[in-house]
DSSP file (Angstrom, degrees, kcal/mol; ACC not computed):
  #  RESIDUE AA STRUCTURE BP1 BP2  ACC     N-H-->O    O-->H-N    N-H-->O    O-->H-N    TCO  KAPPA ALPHA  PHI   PSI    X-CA   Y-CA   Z-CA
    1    1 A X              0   0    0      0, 0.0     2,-0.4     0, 0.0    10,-0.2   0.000 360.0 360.0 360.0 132.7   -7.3  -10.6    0.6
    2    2 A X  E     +A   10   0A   0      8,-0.9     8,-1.0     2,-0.0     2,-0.2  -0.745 360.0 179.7-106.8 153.8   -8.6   -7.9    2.6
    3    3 A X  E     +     0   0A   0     -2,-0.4     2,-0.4     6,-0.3     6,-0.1  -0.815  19.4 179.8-179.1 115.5  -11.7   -5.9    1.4
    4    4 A X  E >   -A    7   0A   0      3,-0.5     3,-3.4     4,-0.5    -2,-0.0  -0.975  48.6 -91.0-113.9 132.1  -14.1   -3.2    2.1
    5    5 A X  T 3  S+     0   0    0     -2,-0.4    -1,-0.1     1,-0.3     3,-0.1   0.051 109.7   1.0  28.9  96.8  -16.7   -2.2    0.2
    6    6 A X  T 3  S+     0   0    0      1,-0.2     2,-0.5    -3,-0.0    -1,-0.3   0.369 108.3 105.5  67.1   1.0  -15.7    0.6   -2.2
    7    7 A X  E <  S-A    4   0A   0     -3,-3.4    -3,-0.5     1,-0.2    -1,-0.2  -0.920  79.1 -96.8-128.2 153.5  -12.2    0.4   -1.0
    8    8 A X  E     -     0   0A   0     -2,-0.5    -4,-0.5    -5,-0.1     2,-0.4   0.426  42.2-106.3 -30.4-175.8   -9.0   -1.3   -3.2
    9    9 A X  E     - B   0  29A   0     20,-3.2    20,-1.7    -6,-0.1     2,-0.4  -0.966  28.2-143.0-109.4 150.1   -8.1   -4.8   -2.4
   10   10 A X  E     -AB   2  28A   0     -8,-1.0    -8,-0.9    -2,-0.4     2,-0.6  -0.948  20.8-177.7-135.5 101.9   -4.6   -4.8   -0.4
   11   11 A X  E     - B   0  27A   0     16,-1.9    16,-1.6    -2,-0.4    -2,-0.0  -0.902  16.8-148.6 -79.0  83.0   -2.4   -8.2   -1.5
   12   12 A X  E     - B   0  26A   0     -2,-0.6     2,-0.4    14,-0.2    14,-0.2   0.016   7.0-134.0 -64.8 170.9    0.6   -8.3    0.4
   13   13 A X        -     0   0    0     12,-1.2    12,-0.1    10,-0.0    -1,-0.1  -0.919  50.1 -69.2-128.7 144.7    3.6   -9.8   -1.3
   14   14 A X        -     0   0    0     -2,-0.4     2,-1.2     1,-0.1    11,-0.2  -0.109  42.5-124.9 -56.4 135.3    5.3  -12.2    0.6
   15   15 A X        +     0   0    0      9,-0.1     2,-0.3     7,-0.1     9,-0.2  -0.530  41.5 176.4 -67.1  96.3    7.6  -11.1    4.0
   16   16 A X  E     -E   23   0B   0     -2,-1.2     7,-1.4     7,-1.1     2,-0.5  -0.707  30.0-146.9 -99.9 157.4   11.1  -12.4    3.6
   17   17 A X  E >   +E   22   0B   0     -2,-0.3     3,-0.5     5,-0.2     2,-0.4  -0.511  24.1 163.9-142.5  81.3   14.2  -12.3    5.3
   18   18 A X  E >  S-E   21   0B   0      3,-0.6     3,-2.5    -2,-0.5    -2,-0.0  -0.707  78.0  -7.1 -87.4 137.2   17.5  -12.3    3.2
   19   19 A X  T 3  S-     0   0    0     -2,-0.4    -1,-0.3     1,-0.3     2,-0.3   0.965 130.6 -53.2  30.6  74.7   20.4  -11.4    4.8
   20   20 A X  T <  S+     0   0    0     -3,-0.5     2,-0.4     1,-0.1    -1,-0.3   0.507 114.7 118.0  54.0  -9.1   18.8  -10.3    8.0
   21   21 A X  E <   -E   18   0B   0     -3,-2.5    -3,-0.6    -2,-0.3    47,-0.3  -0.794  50.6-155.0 -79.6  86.6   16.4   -8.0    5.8
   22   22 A X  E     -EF  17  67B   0     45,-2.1    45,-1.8    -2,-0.4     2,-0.5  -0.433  15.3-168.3-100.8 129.4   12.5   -8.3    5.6
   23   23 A X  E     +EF  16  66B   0     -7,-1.4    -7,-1.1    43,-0.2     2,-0.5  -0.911  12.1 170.1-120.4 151.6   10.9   -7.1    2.7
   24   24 A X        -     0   0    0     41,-2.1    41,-0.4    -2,-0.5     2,-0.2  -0.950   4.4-178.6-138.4 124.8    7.2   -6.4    1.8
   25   25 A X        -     0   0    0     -2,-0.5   -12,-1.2    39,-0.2     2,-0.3  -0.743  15.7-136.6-119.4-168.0    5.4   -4.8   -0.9
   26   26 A X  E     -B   12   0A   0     37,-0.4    36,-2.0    -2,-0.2     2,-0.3  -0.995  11.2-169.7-132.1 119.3    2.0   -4.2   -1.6
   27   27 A X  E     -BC  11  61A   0    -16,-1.6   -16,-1.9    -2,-0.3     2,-0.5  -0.965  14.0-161.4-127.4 134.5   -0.6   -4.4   -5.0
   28   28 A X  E     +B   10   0A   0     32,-1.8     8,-1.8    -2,-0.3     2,-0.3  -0.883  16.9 170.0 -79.5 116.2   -3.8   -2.9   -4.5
   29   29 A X  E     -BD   9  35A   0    -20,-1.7   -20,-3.2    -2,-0.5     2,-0.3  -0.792  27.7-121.1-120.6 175.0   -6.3   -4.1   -7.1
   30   30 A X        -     0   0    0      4,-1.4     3,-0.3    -2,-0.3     4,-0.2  -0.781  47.4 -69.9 -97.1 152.7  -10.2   -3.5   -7.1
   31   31 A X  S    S+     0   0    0      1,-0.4     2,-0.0    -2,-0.3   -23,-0.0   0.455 133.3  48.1 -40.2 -24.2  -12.9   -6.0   -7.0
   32   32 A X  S    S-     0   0    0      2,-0.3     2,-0.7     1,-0.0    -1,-0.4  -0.297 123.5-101.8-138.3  84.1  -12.7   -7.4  -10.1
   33   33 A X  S    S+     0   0    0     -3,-0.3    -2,-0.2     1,-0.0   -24,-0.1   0.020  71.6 146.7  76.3 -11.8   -8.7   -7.8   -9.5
   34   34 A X        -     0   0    0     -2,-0.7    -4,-1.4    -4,-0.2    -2,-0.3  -0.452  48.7-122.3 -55.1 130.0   -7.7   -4.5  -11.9
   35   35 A X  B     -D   29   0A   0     -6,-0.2     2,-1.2     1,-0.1    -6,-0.3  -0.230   9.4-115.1 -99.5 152.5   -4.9   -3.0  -10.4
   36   36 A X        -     0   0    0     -8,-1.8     3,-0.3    24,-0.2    -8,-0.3  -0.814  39.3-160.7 -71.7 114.0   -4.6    0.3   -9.3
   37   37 A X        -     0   0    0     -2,-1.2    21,-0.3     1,-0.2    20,-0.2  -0.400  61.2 -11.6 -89.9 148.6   -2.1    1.7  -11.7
   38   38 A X  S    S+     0   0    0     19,-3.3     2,-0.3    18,-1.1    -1,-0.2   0.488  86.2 144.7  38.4  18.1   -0.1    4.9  -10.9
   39   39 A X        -     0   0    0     -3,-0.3    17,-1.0    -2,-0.2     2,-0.1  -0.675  46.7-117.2 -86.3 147.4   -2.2    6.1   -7.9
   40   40 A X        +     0   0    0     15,-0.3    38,-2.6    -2,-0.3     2,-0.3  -0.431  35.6 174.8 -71.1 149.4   -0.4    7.9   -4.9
   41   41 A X  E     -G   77   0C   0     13,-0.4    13,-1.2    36,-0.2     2,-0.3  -0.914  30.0-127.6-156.3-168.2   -0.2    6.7   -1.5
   42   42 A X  E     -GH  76  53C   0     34,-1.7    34,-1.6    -2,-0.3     2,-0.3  -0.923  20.8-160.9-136.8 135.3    1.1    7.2    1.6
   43   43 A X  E     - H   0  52C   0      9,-1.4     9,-1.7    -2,-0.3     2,-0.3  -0.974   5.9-171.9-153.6 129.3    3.1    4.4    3.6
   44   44 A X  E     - H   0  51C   0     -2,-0.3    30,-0.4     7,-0.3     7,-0.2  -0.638  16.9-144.2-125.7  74.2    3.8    4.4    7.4
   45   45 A X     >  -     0   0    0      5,-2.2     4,-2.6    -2,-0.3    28,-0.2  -0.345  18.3-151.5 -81.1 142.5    6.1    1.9    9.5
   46   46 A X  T  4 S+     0   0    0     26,-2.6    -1,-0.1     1,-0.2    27,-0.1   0.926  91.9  42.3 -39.6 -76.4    4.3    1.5   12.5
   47   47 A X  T  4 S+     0   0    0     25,-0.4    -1,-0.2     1,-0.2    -2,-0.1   0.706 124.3  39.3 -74.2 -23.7    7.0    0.8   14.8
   48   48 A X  T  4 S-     0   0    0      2,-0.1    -1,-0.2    24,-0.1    -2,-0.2   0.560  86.6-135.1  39.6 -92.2    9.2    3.8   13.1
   49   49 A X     <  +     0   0    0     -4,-2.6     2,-0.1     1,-0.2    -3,-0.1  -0.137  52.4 152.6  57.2  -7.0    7.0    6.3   12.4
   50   50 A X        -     0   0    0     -6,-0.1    -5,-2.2    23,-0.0     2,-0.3  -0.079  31.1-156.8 -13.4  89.0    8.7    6.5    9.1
   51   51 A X  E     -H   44   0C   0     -7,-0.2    -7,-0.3    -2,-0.1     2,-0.2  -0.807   7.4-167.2-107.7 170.0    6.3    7.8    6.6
   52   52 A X  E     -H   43   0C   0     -9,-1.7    -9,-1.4    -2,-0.3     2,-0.4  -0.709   3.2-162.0-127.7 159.8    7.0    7.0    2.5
   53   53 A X  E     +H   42   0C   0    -11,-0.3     2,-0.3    -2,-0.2   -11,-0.2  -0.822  31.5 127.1-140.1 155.8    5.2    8.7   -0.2
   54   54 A X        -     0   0    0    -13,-1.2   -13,-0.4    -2,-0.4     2,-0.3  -0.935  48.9-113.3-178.2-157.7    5.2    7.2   -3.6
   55   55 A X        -     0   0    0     -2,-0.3     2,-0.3   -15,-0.2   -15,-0.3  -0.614  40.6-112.9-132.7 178.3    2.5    6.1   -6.7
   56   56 A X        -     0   0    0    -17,-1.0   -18,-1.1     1,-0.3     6,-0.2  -0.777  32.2 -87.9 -84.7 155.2    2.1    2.6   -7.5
   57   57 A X        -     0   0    0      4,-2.9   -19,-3.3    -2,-0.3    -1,-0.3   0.555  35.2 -94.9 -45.8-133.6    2.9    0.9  -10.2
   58   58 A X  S    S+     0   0    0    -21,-0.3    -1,-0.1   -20,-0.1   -23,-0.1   0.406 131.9  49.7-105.0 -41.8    1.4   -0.1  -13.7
   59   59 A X  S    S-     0   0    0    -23,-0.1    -2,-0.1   -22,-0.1   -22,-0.1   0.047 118.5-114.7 -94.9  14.6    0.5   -2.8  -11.8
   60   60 A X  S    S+     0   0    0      1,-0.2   -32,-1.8   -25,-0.2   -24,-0.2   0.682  71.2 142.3  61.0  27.6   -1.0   -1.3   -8.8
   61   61 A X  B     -C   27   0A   0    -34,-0.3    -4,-2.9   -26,-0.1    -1,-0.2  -0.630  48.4-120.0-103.2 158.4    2.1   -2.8   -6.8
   62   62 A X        -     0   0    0    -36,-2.0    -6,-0.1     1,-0.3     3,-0.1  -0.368  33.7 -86.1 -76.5 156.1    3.7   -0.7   -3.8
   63   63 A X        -     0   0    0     -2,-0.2   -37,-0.4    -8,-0.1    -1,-0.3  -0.211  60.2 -98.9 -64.0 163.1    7.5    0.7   -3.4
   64   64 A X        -     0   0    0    -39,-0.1     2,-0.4   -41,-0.0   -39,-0.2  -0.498  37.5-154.3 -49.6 146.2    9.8   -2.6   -1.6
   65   65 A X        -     0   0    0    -41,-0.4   -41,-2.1    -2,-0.2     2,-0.3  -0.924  16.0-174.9-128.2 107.4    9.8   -1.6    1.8
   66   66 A X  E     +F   23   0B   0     -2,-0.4     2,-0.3   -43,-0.2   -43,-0.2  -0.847  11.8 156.8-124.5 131.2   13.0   -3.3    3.3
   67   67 A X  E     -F   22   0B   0    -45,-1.8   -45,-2.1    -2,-0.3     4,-0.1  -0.946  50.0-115.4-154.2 160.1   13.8   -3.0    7.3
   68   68 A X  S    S+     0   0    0     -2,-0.3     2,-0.2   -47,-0.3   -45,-0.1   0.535  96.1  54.4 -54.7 -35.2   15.9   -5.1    9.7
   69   69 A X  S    S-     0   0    0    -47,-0.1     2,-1.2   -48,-0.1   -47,-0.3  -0.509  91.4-107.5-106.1 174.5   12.9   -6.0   11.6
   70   70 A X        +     0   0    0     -2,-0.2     2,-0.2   -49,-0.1    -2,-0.1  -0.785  63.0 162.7-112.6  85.1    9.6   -7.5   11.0
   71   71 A X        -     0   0    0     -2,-1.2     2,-0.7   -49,-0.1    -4,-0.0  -0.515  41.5-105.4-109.6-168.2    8.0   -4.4   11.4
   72   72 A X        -     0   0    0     -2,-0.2   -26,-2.6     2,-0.0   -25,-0.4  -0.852  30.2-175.4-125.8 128.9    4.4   -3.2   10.4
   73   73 A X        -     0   0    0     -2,-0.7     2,-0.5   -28,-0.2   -28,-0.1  -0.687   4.9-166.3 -98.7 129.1    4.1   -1.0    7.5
   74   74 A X        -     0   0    0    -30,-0.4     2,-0.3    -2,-0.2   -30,-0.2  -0.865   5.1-159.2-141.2 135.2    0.5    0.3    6.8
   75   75 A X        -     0   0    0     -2,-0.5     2,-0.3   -32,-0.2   -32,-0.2  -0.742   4.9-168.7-101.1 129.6   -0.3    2.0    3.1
   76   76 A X  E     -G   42   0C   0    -34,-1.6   -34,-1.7    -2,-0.3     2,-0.2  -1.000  17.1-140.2-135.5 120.0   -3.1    4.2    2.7
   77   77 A X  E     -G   41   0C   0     -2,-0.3     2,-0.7   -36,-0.2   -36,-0.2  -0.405  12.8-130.0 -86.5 160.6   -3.9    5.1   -1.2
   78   78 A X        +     0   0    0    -38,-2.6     2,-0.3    -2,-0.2   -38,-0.1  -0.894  38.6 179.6 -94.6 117.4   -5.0    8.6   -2.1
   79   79 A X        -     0   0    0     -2,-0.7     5,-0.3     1,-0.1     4,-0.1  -0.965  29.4-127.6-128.2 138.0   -8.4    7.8   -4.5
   80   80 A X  S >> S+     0   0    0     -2,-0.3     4,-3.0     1,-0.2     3,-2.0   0.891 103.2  65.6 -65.7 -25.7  -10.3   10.5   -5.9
   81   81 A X  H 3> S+     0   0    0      1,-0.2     4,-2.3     2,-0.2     5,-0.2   0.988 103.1  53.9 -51.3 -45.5  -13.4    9.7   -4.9
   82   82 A X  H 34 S+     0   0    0      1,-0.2    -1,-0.2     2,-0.2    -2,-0.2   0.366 102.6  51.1 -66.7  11.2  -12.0   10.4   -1.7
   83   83 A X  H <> S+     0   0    0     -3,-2.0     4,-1.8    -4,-0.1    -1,-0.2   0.449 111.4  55.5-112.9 -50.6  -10.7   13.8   -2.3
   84   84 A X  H  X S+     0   0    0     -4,-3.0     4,-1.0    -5,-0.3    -2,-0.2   0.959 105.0  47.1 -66.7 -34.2  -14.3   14.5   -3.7
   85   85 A X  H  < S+     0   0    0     -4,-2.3    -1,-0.2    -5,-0.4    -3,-0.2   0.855 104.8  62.3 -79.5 -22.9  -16.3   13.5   -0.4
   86   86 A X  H >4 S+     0   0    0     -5,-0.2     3,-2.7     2,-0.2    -2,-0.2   0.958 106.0  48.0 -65.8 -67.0  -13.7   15.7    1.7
   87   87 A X  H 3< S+     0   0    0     -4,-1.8    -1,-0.2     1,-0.3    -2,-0.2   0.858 107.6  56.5 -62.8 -14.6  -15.1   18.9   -0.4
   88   88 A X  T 3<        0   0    0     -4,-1.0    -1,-0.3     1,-0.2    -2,-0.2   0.567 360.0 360.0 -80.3  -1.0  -18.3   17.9    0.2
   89   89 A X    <         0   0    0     -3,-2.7    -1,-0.2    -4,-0.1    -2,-0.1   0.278 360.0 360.0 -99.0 360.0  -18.2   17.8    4.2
């Protein structure tokens, strides 16, 4: 589980590969494991440049992200707090 200070925790869901197809999602929870529910984020495959827009679930889980390759997707949530320190700078 990855974890910064003040920022979600990011849980990958396992990479699999059915019919030639790898998929990964994502649930972001917070430190003591409540999920972020309905928050927007932003989704980026690496190798791509594919970006995805979405919310998360009820369950703070990420869209499926399905591609051919094992490529690397990285999801950056939209928080308010962080919409509030940007109008303060």
């Amino acid at each position: 589980m990855l974890s910064l200070a003040g920022l979600p925790n990011i849980i990958p869901d396992k990479k699999t590969l059915m019919d030639r197809v790898y998929n990964l999602a994502y649930q972001f929870v917070d430190d003591d494991e409540e999920p972020y529910a309905n928050t927007p984020y932003t989704a980026i495959n690496k190798v791509t440049g594919e970006e995805f827009k979405g919310n998360t679930d009820k369950d703070g889980w990420s869209e499926r992200f399905q591609s051919n390759s094992e490529d690397d997707i990285e999801v950056v949530l939209k928080l308010d707090w962080q919409s509030d320190n940007e109008r303060s700078k």
